[in-house]
Chimera marker file (.cmm) of the C-alpha trace (Angstrom):
<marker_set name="trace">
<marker id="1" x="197.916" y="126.431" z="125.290" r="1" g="1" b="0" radius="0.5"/>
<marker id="2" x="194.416" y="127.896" z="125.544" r="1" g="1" b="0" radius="0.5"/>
<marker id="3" x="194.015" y="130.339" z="128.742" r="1" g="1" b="0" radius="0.5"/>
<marker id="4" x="190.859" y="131.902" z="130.069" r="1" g="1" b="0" radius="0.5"/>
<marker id="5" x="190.896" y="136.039" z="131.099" r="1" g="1" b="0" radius="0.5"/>
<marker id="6" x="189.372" y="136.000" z="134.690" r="1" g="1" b="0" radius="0.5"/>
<marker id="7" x="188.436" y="138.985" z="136.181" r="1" g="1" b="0" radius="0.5"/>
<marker id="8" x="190.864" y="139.374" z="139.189" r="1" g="1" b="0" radius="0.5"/>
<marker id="9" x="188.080" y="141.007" z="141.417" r="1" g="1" b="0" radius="0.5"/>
<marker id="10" x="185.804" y="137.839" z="141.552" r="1" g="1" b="0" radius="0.5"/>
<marker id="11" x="187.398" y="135.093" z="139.751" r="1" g="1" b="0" radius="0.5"/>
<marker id="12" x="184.594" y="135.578" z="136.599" r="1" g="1" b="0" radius="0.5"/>
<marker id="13" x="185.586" y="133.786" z="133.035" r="1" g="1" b="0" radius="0.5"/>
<marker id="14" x="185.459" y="137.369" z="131.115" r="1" g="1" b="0" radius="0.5"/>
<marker id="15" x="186.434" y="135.077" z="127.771" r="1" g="1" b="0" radius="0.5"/>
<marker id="16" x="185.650" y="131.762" z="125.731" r="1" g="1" b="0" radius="0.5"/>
<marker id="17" x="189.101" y="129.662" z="126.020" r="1" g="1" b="0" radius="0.5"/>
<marker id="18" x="192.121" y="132.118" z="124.001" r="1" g="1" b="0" radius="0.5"/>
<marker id="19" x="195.499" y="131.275" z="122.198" r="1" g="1" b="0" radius="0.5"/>
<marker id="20" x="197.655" y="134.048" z="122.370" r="1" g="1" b="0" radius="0.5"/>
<marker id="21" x="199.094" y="135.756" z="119.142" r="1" g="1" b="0" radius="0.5"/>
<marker id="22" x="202.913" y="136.557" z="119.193" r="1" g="1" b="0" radius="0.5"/>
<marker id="23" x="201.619" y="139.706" z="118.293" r="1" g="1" b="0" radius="0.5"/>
<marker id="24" x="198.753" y="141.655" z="117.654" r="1" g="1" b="0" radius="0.5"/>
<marker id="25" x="198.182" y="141.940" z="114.002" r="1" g="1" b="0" radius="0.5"/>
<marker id="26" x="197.931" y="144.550" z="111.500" r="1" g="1" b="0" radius="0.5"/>
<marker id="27" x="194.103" y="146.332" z="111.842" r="1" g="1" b="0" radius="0.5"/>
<marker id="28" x="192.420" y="145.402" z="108.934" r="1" g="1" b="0" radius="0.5"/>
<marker id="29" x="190.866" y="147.993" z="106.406" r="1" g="1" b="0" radius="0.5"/>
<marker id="30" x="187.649" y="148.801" z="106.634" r="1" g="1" b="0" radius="0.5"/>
<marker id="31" x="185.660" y="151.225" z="103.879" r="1" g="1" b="0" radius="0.5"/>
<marker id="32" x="182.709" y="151.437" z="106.284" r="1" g="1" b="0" radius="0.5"/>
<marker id="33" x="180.144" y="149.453" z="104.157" r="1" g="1" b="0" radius="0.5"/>
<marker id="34" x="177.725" y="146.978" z="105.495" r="1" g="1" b="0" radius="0.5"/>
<marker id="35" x="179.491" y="143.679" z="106.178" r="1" g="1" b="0" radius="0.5"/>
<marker id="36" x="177.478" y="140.283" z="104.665" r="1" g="1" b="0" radius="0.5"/>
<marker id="37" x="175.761" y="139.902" z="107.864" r="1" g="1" b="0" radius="0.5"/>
<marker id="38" x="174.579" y="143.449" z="107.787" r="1" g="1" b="0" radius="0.5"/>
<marker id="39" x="176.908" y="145.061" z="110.333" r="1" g="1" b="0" radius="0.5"/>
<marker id="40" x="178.634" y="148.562" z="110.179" r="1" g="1" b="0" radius="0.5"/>
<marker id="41" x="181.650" y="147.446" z="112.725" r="1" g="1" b="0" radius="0.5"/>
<marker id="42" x="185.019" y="146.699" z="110.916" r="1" g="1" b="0" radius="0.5"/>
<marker id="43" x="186.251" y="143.156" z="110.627" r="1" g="1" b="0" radius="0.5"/>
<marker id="44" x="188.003" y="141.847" z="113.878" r="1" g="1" b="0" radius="0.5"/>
<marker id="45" x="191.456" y="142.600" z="114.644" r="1" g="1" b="0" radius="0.5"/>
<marker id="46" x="192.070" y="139.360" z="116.166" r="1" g="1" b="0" radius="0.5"/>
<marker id="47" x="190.207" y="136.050" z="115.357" r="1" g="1" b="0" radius="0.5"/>
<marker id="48" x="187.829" y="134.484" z="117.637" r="1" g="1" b="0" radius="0.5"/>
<marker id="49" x="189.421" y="132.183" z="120.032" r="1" g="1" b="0" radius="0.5"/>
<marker id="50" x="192.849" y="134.554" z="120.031" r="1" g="1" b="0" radius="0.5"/>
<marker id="51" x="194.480" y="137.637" z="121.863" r="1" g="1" b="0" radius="0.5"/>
<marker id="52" x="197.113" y="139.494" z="121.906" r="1" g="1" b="0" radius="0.5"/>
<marker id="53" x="199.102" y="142.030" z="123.539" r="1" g="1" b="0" radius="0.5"/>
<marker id="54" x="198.787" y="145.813" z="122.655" r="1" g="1" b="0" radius="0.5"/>
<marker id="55" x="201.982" y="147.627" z="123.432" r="1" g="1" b="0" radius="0.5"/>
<marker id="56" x="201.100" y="150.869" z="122.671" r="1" g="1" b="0" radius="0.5"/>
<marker id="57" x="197.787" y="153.580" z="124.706" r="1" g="1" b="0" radius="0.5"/>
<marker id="58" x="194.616" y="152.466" z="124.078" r="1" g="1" b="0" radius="0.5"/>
<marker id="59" x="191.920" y="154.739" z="124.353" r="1" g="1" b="0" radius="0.5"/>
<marker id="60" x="191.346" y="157.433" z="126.931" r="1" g="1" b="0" radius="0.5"/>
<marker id="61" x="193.006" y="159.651" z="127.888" r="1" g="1" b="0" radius="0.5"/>
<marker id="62" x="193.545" y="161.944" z="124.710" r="1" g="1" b="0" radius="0.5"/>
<marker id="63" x="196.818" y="164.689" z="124.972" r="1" g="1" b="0" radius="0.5"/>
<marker id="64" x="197.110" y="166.626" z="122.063" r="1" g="1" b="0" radius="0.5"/>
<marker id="65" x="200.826" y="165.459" z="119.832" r="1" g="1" b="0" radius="0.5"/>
<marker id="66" x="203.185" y="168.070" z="120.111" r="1" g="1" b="0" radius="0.5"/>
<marker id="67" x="203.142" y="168.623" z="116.029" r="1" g="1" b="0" radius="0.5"/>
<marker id="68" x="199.985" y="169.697" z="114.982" r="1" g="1" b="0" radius="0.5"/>
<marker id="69" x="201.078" y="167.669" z="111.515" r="1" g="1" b="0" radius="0.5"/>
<marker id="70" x="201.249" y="164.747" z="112.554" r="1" g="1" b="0" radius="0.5"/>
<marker id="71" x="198.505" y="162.459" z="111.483" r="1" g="1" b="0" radius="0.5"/>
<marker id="72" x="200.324" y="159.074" z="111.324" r="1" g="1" b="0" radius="0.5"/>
<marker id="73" x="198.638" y="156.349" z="113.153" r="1" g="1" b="0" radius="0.5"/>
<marker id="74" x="195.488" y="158.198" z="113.117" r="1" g="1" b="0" radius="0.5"/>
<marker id="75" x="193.508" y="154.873" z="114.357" r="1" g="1" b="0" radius="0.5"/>
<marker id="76" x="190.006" y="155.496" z="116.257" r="1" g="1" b="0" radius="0.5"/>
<marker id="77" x="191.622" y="154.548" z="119.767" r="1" g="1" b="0" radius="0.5"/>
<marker id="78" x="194.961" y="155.637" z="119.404" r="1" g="1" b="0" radius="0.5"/>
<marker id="79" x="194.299" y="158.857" z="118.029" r="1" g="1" b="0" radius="0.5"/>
<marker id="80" x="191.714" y="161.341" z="117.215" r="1" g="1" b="0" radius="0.5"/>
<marker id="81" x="191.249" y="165.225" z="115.819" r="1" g="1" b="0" radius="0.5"/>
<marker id="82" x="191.854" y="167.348" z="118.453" r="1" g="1" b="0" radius="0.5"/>
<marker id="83" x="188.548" y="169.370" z="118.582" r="1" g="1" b="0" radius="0.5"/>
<marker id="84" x="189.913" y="172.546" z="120.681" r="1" g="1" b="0" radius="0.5"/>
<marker id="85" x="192.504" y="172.999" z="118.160" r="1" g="1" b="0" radius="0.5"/>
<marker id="86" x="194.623" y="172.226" z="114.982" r="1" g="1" b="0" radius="0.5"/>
<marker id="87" x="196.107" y="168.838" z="114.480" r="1" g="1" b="0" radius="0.5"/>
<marker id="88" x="195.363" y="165.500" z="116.723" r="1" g="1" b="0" radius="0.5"/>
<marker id="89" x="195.122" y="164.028" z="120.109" r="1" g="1" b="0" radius="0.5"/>
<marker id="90" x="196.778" y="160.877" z="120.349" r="1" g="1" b="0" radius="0.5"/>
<marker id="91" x="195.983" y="157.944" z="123.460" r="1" g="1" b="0" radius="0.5"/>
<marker id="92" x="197.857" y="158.435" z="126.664" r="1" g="1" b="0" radius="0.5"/>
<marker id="93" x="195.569" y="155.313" z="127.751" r="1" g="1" b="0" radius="0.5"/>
<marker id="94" x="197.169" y="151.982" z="129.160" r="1" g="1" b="0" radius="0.5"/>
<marker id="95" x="199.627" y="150.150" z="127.380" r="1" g="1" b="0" radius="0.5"/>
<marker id="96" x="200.042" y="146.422" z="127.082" r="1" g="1" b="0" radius="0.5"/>
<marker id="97" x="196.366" y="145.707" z="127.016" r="1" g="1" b="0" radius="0.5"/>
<marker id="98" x="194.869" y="142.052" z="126.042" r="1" g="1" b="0" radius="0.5"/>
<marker id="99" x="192.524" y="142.992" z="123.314" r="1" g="1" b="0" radius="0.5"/>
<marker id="100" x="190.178" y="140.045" z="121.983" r="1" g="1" b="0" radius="0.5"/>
<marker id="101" x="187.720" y="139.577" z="119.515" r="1" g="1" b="0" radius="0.5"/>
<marker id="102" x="184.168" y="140.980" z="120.450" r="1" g="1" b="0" radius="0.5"/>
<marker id="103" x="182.373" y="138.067" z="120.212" r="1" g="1" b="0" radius="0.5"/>
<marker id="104" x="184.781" y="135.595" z="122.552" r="1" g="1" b="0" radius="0.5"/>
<marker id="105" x="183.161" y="137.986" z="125.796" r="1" g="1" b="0" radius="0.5"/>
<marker id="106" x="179.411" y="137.006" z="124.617" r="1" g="1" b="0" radius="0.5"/>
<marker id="107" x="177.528" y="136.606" z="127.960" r="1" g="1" b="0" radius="0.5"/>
<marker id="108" x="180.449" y="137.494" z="130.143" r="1" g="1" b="0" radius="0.5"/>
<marker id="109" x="180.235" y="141.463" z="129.866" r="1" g="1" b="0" radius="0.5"/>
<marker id="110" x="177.776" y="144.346" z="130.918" r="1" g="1" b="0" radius="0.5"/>
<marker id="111" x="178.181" y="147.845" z="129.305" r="1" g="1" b="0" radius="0.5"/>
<marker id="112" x="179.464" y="149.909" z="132.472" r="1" g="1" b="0" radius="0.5"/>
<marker id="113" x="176.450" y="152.093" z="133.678" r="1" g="1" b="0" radius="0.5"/>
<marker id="114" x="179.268" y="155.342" z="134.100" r="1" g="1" b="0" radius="0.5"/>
<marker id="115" x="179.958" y="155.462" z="130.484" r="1" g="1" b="0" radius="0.5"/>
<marker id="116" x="177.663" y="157.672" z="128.574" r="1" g="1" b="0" radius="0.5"/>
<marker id="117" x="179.085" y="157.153" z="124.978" r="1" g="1" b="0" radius="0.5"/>
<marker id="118" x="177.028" y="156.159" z="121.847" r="1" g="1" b="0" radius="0.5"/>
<marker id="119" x="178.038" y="156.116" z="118.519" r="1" g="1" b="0" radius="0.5"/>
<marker id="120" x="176.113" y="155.658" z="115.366" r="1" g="1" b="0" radius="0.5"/>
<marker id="121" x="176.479" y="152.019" z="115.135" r="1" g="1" b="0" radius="0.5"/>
<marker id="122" x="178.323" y="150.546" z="118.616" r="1" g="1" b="0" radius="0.5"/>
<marker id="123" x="180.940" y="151.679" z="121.356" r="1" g="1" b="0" radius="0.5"/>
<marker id="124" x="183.544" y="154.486" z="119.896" r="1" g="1" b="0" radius="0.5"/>
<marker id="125" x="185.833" y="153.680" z="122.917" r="1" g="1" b="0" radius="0.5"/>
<marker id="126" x="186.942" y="157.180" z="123.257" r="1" g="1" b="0" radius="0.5"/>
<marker id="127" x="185.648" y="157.670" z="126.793" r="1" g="1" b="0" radius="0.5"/>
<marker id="128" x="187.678" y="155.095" z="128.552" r="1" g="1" b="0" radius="0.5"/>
<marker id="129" x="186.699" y="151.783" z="129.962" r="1" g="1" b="0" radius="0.5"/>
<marker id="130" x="182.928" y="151.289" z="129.062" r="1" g="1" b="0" radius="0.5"/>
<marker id="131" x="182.595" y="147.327" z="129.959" r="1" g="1" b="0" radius="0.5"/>
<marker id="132" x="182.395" y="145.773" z="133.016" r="1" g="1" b="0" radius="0.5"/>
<marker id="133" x="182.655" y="142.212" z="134.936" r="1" g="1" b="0" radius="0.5"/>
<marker id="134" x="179.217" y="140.158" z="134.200" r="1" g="1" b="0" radius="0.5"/>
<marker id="135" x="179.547" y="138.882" z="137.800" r="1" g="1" b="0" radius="0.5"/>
<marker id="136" x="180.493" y="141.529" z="139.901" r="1" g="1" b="0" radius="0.5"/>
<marker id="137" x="180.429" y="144.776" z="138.365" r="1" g="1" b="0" radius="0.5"/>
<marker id="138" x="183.984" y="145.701" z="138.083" r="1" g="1" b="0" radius="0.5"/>
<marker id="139" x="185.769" y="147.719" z="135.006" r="1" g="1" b="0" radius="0.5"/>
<marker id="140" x="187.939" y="145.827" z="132.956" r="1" g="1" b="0" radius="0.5"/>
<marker id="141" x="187.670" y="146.333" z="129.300" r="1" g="1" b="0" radius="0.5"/>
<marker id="142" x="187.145" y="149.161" z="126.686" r="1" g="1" b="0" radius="0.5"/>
<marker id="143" x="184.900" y="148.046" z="123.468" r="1" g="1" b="0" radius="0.5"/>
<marker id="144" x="185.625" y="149.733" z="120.444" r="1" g="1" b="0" radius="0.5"/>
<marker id="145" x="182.434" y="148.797" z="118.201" r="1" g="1" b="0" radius="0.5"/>
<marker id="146" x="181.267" y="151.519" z="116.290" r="1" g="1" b="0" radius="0.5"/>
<marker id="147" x="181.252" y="152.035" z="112.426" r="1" g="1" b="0" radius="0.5"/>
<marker id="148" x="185.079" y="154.283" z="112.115" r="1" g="1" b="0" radius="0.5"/>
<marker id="149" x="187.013" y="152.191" z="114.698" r="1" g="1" b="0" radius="0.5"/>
<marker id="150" x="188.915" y="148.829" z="115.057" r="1" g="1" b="0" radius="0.5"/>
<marker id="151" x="186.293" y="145.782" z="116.391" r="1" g="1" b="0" radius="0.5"/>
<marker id="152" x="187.993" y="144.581" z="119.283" r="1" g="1" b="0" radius="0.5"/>
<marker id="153" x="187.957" y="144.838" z="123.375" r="1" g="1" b="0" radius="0.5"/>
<marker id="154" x="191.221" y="146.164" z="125.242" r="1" g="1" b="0" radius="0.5"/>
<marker id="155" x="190.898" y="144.467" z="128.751" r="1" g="1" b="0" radius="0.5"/>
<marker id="156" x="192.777" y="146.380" z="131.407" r="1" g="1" b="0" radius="0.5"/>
<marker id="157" x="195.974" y="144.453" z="131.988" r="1" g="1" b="0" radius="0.5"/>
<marker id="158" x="195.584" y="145.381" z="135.820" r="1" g="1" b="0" radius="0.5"/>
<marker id="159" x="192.242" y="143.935" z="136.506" r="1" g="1" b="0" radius="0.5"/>
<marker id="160" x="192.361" y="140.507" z="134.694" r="1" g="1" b="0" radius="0.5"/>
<marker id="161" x="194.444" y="137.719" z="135.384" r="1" g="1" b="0" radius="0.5"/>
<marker id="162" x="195.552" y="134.793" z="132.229" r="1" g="1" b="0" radius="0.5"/>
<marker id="163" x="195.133" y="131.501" z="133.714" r="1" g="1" b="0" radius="0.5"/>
<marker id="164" x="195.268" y="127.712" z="131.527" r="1" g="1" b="0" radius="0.5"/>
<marker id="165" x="192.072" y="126.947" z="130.428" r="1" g="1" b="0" radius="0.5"/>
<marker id="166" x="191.221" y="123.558" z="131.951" r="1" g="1" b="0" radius="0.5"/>
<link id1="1" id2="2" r="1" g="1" b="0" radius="0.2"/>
<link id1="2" id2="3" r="1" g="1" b="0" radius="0.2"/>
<link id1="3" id2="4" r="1" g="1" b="0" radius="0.2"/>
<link id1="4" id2="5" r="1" g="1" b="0" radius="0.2"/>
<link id1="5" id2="6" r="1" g="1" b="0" radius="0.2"/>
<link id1="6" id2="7" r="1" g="1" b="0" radius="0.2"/>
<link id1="7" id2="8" r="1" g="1" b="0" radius="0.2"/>
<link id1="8" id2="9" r="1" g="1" b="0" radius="0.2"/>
<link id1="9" id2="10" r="1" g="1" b="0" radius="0.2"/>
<link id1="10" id2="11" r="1" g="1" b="0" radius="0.2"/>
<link id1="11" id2="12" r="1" g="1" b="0" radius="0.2"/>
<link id1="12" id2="13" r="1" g="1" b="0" radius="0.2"/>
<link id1="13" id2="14" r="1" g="1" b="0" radius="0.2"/>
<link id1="14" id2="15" r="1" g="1" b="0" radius="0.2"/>
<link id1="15" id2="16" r="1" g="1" b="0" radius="0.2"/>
<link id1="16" id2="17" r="1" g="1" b="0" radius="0.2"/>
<link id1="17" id2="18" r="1" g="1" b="0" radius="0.2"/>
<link id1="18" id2="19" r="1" g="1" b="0" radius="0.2"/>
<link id1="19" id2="20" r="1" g="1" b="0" radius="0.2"/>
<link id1="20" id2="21" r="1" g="1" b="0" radius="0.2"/>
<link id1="21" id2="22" r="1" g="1" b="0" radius="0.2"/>
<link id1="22" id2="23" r="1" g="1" b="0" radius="0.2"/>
<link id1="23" id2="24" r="1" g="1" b="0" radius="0.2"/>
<link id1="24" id2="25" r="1" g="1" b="0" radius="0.2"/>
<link id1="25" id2="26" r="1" g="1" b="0" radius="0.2"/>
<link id1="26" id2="27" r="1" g="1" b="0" radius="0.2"/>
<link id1="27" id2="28" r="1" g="1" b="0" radius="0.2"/>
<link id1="28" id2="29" r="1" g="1" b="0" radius="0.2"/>
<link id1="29" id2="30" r="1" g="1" b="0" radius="0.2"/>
<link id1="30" id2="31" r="1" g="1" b="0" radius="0.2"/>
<link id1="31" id2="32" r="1" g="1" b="0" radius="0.2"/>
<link id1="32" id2="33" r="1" g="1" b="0" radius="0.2"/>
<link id1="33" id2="34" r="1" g="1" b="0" radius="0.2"/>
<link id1="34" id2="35" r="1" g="1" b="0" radius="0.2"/>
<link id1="35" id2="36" r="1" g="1" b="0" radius="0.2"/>
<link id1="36" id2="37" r="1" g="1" b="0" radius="0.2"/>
<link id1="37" id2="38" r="1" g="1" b="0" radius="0.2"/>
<link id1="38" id2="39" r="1" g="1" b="0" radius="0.2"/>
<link id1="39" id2="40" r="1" g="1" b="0" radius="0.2"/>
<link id1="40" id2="41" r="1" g="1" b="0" radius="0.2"/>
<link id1="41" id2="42" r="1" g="1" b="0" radius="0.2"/>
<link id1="42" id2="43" r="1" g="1" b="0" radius="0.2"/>
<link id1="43" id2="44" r="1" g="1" b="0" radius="0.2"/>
<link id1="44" id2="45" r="1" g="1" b="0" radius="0.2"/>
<link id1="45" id2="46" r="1" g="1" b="0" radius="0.2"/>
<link id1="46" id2="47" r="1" g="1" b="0" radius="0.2"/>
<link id1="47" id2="48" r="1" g="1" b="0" radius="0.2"/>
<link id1="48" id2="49" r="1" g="1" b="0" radius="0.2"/>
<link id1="49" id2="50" r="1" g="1" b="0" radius="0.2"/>
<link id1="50" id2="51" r="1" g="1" b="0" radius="0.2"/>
<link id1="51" id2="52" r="1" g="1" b="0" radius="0.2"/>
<link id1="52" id2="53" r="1" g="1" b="0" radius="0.2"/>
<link id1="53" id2="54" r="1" g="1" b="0" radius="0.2"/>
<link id1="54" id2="55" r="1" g="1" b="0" radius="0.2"/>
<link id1="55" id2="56" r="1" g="1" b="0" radius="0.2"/>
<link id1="56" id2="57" r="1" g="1" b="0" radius="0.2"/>
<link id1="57" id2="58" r="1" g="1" b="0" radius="0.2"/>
<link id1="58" id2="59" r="1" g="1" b="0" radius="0.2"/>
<link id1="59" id2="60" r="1" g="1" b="0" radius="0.2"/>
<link id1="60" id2="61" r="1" g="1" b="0" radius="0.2"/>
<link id1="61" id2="62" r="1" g="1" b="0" radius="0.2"/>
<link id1="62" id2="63" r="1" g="1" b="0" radius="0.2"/>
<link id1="63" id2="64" r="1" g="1" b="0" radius="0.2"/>
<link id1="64" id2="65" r="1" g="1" b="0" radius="0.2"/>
<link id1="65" id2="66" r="1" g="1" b="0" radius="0.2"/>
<link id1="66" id2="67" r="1" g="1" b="0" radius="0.2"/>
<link id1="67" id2="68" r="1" g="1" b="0" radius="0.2"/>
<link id1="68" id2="69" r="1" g="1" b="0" radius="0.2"/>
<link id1="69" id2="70" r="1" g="1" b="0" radius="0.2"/>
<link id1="70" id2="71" r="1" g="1" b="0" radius="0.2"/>
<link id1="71" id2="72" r="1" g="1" b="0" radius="0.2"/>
<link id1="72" id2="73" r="1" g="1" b="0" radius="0.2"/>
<link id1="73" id2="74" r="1" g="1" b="0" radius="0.2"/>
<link id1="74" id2="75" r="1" g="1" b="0" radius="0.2"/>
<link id1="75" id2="76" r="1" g="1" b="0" radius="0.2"/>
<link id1="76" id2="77" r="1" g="1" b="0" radius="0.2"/>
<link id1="77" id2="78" r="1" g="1" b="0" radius="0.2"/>
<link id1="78" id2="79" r="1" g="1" b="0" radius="0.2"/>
<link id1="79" id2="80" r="1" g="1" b="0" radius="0.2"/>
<link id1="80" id2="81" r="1" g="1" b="0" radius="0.2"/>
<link id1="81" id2="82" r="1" g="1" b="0" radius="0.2"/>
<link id1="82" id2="83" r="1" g="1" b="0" radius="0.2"/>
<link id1="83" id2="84" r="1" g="1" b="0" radius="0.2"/>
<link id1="84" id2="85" r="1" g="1" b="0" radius="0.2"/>
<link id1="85" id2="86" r="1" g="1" b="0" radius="0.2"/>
<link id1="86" id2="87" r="1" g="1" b="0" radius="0.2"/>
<link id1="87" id2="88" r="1" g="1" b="0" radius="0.2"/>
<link id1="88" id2="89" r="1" g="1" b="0" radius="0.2"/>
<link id1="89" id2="90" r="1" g="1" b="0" radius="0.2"/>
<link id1="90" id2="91" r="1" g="1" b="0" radius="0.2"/>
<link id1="91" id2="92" r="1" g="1" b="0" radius="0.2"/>
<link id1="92" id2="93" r="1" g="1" b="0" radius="0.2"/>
<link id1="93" id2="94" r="1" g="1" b="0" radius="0.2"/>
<link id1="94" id2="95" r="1" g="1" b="0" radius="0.2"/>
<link id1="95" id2="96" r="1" g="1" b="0" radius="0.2"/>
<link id1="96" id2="97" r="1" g="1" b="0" radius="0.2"/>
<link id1="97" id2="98" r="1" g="1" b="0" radius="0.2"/>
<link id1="98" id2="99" r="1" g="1" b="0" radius="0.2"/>
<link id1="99" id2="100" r="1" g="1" b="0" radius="0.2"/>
<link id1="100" id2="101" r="1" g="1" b="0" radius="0.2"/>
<link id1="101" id2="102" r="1" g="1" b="0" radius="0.2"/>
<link id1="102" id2="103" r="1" g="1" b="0" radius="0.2"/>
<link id1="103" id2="104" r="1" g="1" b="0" radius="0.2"/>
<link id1="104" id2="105" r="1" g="1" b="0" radius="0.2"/>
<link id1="105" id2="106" r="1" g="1" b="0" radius="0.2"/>
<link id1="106" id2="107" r="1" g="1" b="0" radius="0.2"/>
<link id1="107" id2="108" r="1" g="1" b="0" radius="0.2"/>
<link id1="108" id2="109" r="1" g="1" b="0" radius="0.2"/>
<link id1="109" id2="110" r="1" g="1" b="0" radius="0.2"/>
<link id1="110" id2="111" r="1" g="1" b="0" radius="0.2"/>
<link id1="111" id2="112" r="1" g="1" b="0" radius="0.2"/>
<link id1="112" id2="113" r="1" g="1" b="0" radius="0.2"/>
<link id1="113" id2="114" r="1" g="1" b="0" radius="0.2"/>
<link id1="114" id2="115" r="1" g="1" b="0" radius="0.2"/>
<link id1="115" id2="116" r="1" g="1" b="0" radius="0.2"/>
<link id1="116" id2="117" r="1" g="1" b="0" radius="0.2"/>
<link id1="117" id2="118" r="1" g="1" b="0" radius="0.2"/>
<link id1="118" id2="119" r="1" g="1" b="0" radius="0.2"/>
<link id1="119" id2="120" r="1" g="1" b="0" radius="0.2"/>
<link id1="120" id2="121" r="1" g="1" b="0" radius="0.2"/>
<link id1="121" id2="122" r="1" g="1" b="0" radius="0.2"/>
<link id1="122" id2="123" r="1" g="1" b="0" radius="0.2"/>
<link id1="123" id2="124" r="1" g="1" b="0" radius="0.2"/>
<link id1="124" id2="125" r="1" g="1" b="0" radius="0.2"/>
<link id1="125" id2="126" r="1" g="1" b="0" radius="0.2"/>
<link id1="126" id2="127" r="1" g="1" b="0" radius="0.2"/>
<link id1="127" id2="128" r="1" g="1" b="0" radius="0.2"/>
<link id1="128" id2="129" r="1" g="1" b="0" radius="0.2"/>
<link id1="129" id2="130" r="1" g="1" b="0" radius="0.2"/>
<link id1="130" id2="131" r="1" g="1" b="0" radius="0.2"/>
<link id1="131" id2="132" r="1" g="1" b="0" radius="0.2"/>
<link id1="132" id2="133" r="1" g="1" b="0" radius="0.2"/>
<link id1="133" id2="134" r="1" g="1" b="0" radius="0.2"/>
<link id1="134" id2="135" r="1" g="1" b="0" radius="0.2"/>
<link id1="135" id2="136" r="1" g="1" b="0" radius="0.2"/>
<link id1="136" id2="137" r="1" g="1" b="0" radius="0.2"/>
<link id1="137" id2="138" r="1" g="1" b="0" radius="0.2"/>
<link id1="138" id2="139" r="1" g="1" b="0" radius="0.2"/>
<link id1="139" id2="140" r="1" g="1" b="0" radius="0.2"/>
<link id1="140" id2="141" r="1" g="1" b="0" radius="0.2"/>
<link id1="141" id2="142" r="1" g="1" b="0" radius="0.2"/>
<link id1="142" id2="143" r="1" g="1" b="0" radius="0.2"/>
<link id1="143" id2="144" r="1" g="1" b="0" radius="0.2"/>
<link id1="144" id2="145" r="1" g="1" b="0" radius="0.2"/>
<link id1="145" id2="146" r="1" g="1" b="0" radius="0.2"/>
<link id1="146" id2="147" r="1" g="1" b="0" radius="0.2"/>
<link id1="147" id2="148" r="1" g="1" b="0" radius="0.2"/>
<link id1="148" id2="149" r="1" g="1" b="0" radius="0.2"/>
<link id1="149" id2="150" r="1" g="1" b="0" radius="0.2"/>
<link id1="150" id2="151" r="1" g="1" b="0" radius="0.2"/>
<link id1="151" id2="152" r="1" g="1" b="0" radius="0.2"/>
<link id1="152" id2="153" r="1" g="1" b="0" radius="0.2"/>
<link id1="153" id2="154" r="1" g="1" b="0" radius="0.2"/>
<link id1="154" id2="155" r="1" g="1" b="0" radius="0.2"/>
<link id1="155" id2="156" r="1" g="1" b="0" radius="0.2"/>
<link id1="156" id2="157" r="1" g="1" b="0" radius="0.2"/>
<link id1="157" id2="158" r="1" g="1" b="0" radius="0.2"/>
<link id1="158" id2="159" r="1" g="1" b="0" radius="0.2"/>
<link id1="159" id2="160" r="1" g="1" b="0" radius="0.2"/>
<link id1="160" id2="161" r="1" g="1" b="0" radius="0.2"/>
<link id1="161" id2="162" r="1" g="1" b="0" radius="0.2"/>
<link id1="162" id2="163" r="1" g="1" b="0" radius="0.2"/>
<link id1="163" id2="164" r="1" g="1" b="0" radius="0.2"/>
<link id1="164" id2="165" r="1" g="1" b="0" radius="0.2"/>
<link id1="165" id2="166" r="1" g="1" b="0" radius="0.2"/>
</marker_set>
């Protein structure tokens, strides 16, 4: 069944029609070379026209993991070096996000004007939600874009409702 996001502030389509994944697939590897069309962004973690459910943080906040070791799972939005210290931060950020492909929110997103984050070649996502509702303004996704992270958008499983596409 395909199913819309809506944002649950105004009622706004925030996505093209979805199918939902039984689960969110293995991020792809990316050696940070040009794609064909040019782009620095990874390849998508979902395909366009899909989502699915992230159980585990996305995205800000950072804590620092309690063994400065670790390094496992060292993703761009799940993790990151700590840069007050030895070892890494890893996401305390919201769990069970809907994360889609970029390209499915065309139109139907506006960068939010209180996120100052840039990276070299798109979002870096480390700052917390940086997109907001097209319509009315709200926050409800974090765009992870640039050149070192996964390309994909984490909407807020608070602010947007799944309803059947009609």
């Amino acid at each position: 069944m395909n199913v819309l996001l809506l944002c649950t502030a105004c009622g706004h389509s925030l996505t093209e029609p979805l199918r939902r994944l039984p689960e969110l697939p293995e991020r792809p590897y990316f050696d940070g070379l040009p794609g064909p069309d040019g782009s620095r962004h990874a390849p998508p973690t979902v395909p366009r026209g899909t989502y699915a459910v992230d159980p585990e943080p996305s995205g800000a906040p950072f804590v620092p993991h309690p063994d400065p070791e670790w390094a496992g799972a060292a993703i761009p939005g799940l993790s990151m070096s700590d840069p007050d210290g030895d070892g890494f931060l890893m996401s305390a950020g919201p769990r069970d996000t809907l994360v889609t492909h970029p390209e499915d929110t065309a139109g139907r997103l506006s960068r939010n004007p209180e996120s100052s984050e840039a990276g070299c070649c798109g979002r870096p996502g480390q700052e917390g939600p940086n997109q907001v509702c097209g319509s009315c303004g709200a926050v409800v996704a974090t765009l992870f874009s640039d050149c070192y992270v996964p390309y994909e958008i984490h909407f807020l499983p608070d602010v947007v409702r799944v309803e059947a596409a009609e």
